[in-house]
C-alpha positions in Angstrom: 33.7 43.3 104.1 36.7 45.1 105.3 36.9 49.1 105.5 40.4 50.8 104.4 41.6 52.7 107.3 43.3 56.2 106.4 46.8 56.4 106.3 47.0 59.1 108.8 51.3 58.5 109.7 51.9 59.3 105.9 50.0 62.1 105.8 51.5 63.6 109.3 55.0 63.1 107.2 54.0 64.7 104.6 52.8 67.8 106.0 55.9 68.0 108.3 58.2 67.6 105.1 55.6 70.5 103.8 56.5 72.9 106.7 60.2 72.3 107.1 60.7 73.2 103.6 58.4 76.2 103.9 60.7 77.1 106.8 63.8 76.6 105.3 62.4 78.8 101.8 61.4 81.5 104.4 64.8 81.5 106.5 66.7 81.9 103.1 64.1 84.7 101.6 64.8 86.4 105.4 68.1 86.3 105.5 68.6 87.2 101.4 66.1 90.3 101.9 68.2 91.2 105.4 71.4 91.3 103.4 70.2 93.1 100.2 68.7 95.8 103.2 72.1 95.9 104.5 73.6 96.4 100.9 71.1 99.0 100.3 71.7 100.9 103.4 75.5 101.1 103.3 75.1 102.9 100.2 72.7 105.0 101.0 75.1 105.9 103.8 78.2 106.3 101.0 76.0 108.2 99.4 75.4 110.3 102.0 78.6 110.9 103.4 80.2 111.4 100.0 78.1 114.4 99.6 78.7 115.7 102.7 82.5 115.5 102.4 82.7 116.9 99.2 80.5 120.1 101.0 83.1 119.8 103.9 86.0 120.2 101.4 83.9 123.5 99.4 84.1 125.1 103.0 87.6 124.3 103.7 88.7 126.1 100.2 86.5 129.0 101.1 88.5 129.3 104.1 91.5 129.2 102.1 90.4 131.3 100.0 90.0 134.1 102.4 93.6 133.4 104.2 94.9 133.3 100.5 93.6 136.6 99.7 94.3 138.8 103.0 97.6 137.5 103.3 98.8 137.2 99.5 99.3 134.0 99.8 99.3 130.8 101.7 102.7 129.5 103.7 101.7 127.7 106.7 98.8 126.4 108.8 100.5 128.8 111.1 98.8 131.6 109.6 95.4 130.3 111.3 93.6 128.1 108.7 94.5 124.8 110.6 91.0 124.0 111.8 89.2 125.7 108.8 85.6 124.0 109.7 86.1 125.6 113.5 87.1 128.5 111.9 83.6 128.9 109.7 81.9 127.1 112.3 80.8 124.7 110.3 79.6 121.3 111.4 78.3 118.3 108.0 75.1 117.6 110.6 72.9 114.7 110.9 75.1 113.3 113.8 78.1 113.1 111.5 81.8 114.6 112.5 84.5 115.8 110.0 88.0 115.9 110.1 90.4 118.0 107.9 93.8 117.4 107.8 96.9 119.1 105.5 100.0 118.1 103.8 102.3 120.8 102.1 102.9 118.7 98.8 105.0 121.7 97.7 107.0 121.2 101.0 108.7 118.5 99.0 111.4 118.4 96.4 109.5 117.8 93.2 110.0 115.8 90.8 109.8 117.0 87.7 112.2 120.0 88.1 114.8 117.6 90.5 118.4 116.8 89.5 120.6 114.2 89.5 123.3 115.5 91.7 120.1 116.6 94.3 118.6 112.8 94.3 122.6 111.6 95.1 122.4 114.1 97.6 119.1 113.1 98.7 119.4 108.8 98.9 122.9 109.2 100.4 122.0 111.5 103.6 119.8 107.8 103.7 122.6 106.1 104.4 122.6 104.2 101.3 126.1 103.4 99.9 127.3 106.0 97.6 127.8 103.5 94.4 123.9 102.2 95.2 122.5 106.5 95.9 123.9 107.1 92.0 123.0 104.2 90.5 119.5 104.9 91.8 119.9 108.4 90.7 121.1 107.6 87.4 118.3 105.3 86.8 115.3 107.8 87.8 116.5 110.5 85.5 116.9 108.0 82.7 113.5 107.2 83.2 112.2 110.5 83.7 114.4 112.6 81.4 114.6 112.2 77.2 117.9 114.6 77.1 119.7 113.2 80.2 122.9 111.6 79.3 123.6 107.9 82.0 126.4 108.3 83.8 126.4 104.4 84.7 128.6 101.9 82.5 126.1 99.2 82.3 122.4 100.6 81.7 118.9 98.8 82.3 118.3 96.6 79.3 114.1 96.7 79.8 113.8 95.8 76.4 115.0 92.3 77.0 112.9 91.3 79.7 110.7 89.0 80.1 107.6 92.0 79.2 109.8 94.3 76.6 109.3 98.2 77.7 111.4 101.4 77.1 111.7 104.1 79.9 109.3 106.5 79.2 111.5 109.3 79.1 109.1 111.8 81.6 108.3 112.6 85.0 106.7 109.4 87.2 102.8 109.8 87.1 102.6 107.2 89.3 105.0 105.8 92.7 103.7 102.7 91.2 106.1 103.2 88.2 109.0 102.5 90.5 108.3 98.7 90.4 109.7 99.2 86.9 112.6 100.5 87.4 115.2 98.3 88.3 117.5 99.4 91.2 114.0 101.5 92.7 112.6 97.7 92.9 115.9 96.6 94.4 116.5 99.1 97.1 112.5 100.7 97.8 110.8 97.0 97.7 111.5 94.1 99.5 111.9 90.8 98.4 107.5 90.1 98.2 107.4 93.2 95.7 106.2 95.3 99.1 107.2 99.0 99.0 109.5 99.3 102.0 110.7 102.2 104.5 113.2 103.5 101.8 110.0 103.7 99.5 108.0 105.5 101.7 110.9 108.1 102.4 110.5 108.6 98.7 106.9 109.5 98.6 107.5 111.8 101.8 110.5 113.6 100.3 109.8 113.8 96.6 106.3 115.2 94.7 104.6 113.4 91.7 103.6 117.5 91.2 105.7 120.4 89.0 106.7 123.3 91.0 109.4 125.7 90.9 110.3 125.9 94.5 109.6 124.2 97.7 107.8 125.5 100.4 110.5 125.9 103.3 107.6 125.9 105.7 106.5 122.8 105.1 109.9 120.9 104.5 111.3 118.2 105.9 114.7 117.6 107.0 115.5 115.1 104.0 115.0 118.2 101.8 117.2 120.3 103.5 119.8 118.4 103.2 119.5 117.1 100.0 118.9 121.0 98.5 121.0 122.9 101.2 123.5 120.6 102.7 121.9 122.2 105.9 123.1 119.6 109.3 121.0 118.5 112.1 121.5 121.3 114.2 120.4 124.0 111.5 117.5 121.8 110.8 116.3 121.5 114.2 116.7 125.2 114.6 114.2 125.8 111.7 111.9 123.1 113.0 111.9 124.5 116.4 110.5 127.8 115.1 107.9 126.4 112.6 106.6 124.1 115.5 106.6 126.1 118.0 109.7 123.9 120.3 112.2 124.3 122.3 113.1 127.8 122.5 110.2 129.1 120.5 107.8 127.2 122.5 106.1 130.3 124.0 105.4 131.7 120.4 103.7 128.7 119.1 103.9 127.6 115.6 105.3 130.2 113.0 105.7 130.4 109.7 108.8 132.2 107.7 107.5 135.2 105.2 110.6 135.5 102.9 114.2 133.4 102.3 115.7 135.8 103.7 114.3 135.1 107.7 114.8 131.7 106.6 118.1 132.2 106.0 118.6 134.0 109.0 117.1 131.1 110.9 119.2 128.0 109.3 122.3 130.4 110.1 123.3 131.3 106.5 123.6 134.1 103.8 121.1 133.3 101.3 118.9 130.4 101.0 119.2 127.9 97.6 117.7 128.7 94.5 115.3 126.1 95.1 113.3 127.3 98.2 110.3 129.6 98.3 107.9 130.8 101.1 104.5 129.8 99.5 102.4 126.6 98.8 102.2 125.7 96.0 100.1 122.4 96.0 98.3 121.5 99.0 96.9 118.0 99.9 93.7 118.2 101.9 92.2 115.3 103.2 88.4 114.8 104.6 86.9 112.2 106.8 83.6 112.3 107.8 82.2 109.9 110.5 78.8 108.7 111.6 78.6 105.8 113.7 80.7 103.3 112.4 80.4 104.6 108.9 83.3 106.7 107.3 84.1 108.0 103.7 87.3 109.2 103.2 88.4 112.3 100.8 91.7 113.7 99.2 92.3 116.0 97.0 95.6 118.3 95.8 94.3 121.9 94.9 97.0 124.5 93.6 96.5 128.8 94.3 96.6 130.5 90.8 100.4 130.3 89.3 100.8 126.9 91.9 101.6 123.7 90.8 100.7 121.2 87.5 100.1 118.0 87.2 102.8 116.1 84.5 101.5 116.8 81.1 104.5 115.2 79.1 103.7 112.2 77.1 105.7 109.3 77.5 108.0 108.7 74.1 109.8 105.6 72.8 113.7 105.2 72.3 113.2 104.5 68.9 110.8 106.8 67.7 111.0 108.7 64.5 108.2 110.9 64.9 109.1 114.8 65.8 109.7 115.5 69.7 105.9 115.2 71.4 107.6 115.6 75.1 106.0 119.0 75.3 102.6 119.9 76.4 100.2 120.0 73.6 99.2 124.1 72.4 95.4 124.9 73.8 93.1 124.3 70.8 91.8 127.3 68.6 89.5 128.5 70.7 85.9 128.9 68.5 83.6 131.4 67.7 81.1 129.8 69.9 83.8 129.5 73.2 84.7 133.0 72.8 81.4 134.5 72.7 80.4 137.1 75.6 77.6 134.9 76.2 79.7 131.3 77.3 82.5 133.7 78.6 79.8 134.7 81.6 79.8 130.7 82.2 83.2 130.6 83.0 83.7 130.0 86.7 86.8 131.9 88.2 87.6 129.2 91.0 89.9 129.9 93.4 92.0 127.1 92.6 93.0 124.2 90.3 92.2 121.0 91.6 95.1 118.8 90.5 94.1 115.4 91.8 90.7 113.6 93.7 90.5 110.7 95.3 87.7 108.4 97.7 88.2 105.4 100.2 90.0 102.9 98.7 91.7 105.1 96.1 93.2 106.6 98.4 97.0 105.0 99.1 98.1 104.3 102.7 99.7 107.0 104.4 103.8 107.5 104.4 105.7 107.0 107.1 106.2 110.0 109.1 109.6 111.8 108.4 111.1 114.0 110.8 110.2 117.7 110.3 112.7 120.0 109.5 
């Protein structure tokens, strides 16, 4: 009688099979669990950092604040709020570093309140032909403006395109909206749809924002020449002084407290209606750092009586309802709202925040334009 023997070279297979795929399971479980830790920690870390920015931007308008209200007014980083964290010797903690940087928005010509003979003014001193400067011109304030009257003899026919539209007859709310208009996407774009130098001399020269005057301290030398006709060498002049340069290097940077120095400065009688002294919407934006972490914050704020964002709604050629391009009344106020009771609740903030950003919201930075 003959004994089975026990297939012992099957059941070897068979258990290695066992352990390779147990392997395999807990490579994939390791590596799945390592990248959902990763996930998890980066936001943490966003988290984190988002909270401490938006505490680093509260002590940066505290500092303004203060500079706002012992001097009247705010005109320059000149006046000592440049480093506002050094200043309140304030640090975010937890091994992280902040950085704080400004941008006069008001130091621009704005939108809103500019003219057509201004943008000529403006796009030729770019060297753009004089026929292409008004028929750019032309097309902005037919976009922008319900009253304005073209001066070109062929308009834009949008409504025939390929995706019908009308020119929404008020300010931009967007740079993106000059993609739709079509000598801006001719002239600020280049052939891939990519906004070009031209485009980002717009942004640097001309504010989404409404404001009545630009600040003359934070200028740029496109502005003075497309609102004064001021040269290079009166520009340079004014530069000089605001930077601290040339023959005001021993000063340091300064700041002008009236048109009238500024006048005195550019080498003329009176400065254009269109300058002012103050700011009147200021761009502050926060990094904060830790390791190779970052979170990135902007934000426009506006002192009482400062600028506004565009309120206007857009209307339609066509339309036969009555004229809506005016900012809506404030409602009724109730019995409720105007109570003693929710008028203690009403927080007197030191200024209007006009736009907020993060990160990726945040658009890439224009390309720096000489100073004035």
């Amino acid at each position: 009688m003959r004994v089975a023997r026990p297939v012992r070279g099957s059941v070897l297979v068979i258990v290695l099979v066992t352990l390779l795929f147990t392997a395999y399971a807990l490579i994939a479980f390791s590596e799945k669990a390592s990248n959902d830790l990763l996930v998890e920690a980066r936001a943490a870390t966003a988290r984190r950092l988002r909270a401490k920015a938006y505490s680093t931007l509260e002590v940066v308008l505290a500092v303004l604040s203060e500079f706002r209200q012992a001097s009247g007014g705010l005109r320059s980083p000149a006046e000592g709020w440049g480093d506002p964290l050094a200043f309140a010797n304030w640090e975010p903690g937890d091994g992280c570093t902040a950085e704080v940087t400004f941008t006069d928005e008001s130091g621009k010509l704005s939108l809103p309140h500019v003219d057509y003979a201004t943008l000529v003014q403006l796009f030729v001193s770019w060297d753009l032909p004089q026929v292409d400067a008004e028929g750019l011109a032309d097309a902005l304030m037919v976009w922008m403006r319900r009253d304005y009257i073209s001066t070109q003899a062929v308009t834009n026919a949008y409504d025939r395109g390929e995706l019908p539209y009308h020119p929404p007859q008020r300010p931009l709310r967007s740079y993106a909206e000059l993609a739709a208009i079509d000598p801006a996407r001719a002239l600020l774009y280049d052939e891939g749809g990519r906004p070009n130098a031209l485009w980002h001399r717009f942004v640097s020269a001309l504010s989404l924002f409404d404001f009545a005057q630009t600040n003359i301290n934070g200028t740029s030398g496109d502005v003075l020449t497309a609102l004064g006709s001021y040269d290079a060498t009166q520009q340079q002049q004014l530069g000089d002084y605001l930077a601290g340069k040339g023959s005001y290097a021993r000063q340091g940077p300064a700041f002008v407290r009236s048109t009238g120095e500024a006048a005195a400065l550019l080498g003329g009688g009176t400065l254009p209606a269109g300058f002012g002294t103050e700011i009147r919407a200021l761009r502050i934006e926060v990094t904060l750092h830790q390791g190779r972490s970052l979170f990135r914050l902007s934000a426009v704020v506006a002192p009482p009586g400062g600028a506004k964002t565009v309120t206007t709604t857009a209307t339609t050629a066509d339309a036969a309802t009555p004229d809506r391009n005016a900012e809506d009344p404030p409602a009724t106020p109730t019995k409720e709202a105007a109570s003693p009771a929710n008028a203690a609740k009403k927080l007197n903030y030191p200024f209007t925040l006009l736009e907020i950003r993060e990160n990726d919201e945040i658009p890439a930075a224009p390309t720096p334009q000489p100073s004035a």
